[in-house]
C-alpha positions as protocol buffer text, in pm:
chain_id: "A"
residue {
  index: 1
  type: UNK
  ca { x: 10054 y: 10831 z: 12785 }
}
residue {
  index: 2
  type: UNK
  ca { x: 10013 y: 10471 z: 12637 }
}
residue {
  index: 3
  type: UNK
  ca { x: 10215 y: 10428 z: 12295 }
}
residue {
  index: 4
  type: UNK
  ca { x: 10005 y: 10348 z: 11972 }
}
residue {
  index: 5
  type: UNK
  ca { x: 9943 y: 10021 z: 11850 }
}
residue {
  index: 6
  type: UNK
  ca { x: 10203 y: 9893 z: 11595 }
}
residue {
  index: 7
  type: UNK
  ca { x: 10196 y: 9891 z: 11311 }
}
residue {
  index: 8
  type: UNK
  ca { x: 9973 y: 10163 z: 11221 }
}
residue {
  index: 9
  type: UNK
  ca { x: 9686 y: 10128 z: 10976 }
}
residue {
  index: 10
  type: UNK
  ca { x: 9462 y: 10332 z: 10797 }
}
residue {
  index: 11
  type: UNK
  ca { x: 9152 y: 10472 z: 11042 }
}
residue {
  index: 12
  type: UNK
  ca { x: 8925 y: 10323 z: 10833 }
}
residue {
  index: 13
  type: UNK
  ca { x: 9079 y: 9944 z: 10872 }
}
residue {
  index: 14
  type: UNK
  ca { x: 9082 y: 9972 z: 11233 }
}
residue {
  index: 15
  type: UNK
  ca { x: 8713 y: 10089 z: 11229 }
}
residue {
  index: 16
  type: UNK
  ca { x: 8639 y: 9753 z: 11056 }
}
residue {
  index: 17
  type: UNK
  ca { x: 8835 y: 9524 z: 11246 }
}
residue {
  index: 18
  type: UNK
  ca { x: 8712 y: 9698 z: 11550 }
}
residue {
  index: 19
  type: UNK
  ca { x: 8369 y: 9646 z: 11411 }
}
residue {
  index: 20
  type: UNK
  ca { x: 8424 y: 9292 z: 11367 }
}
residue {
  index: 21
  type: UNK
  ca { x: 8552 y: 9215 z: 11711 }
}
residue {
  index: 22
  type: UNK
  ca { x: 8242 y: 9396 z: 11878 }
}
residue {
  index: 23
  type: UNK
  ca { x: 8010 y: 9168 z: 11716 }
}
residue {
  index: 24
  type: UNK
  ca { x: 8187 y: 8832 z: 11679 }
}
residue {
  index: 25
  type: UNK
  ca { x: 8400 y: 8834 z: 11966 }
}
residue {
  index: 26
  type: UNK
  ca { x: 8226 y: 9081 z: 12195 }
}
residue {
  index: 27
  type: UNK
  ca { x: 7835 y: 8958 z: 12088 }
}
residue {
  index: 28
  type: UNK
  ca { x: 7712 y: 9347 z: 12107 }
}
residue {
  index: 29
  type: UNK
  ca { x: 7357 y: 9433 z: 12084 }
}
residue {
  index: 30
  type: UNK
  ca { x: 7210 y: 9570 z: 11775 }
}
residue {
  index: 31
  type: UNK
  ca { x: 7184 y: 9907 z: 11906 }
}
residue {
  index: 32
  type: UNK
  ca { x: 7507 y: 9947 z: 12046 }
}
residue {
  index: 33
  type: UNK
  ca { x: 7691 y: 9823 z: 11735 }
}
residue {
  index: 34
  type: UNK
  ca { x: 7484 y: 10083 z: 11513 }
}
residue {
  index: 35
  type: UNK
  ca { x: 7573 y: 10346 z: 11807 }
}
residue {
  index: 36
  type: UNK
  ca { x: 7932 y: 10338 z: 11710 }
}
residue {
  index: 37
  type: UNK
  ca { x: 7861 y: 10289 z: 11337 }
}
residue {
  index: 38
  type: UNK
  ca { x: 7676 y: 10688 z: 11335 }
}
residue {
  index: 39
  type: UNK
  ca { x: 7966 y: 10806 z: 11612 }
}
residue {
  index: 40
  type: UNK
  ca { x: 8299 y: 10674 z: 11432 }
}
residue {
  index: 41
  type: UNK
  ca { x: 8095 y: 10744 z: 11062 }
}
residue {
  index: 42
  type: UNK
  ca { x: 8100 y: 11096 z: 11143 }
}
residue {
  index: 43
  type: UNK
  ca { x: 8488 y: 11076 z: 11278 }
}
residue {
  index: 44
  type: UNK
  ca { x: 8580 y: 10933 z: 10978 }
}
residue {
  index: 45
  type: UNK
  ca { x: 8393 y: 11241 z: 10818 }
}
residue {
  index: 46
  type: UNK
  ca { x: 8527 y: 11472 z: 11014 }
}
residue {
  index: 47
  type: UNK
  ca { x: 8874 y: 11322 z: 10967 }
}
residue {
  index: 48
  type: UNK
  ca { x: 8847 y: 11351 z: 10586 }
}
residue {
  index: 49
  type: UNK
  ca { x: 8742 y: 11719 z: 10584 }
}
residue {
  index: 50
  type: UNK
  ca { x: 9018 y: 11834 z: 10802 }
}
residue {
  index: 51
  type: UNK
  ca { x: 9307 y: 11601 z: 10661 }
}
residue {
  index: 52
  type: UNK
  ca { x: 9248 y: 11464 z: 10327 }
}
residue {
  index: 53
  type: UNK
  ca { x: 9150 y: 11089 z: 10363 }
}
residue {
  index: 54
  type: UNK
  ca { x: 9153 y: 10835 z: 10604 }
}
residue {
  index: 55
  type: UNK
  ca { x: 9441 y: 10895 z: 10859 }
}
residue {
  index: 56
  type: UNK
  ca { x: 9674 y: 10615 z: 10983 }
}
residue {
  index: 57
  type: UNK
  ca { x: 9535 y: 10474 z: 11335 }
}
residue {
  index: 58
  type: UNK
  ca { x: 9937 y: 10610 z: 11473 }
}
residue {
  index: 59
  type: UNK
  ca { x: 9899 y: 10967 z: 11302 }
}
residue {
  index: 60
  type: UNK
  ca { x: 9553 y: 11027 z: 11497 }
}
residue {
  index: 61
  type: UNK
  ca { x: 9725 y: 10874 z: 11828 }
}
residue {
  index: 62
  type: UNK
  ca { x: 9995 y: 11137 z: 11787 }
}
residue {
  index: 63
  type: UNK
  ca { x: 9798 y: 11424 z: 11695 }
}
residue {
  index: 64
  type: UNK
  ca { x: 9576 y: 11466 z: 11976 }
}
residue {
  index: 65
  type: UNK
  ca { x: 9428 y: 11778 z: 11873 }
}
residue {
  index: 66
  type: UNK
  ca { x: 9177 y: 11656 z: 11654 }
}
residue {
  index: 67
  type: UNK
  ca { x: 8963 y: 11458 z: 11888 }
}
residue {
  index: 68
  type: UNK
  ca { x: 8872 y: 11763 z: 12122 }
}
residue {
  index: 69
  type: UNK
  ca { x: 8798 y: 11986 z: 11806 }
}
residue {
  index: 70
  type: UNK
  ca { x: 8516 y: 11670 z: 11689 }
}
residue {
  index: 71
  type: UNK
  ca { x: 8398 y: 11642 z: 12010 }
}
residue {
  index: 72
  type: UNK
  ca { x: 8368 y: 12030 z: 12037 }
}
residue {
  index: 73
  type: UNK
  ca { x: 8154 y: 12031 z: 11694 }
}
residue {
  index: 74
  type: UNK
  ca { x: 7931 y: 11721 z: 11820 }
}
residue {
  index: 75
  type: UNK
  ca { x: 7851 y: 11961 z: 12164 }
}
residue {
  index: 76
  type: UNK
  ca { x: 7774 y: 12253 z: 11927 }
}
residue {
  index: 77
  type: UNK
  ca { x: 7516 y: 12057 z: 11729 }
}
């Protein structure tokens, strides 16, 4: 397995950086960049119910066990 970026930030930094590069540097479509705003919204959500706040971008690398369970609850929907 790949190691996490360094240094870690806070989930919700990387979601806006990550949102920045997709439409300045990646020129996405409307659709696609609002695709990923509802998807990593409802992470961030889901990430805040189980843990507190907004996880660091390492911690969520690490702790694997949390993406499955918030894909699990997307299927279930």
């Amino acid at each position: 397995m790949a190691e996490p970026p360094a240094p870690s930030v806070p989930l919700a930094e990387a979601v806006t950086e990550f949102f920045q590069w997709l439409e300045l540097d990646r020129h996405a479509s409307l659709t696609m960049v609002a695709a990923y705003t509802g998807e990593l919204s409802r992470f961030q959500a889901f990430c805040a119910r189980c843990g507190g706040g907004s996880p660091e971008v390492t911690a969520l690398w690490r702790n694997t066990r949390a993406t499955p369970r918030w894909k699990a609850r997307r299927r279930s929907r």
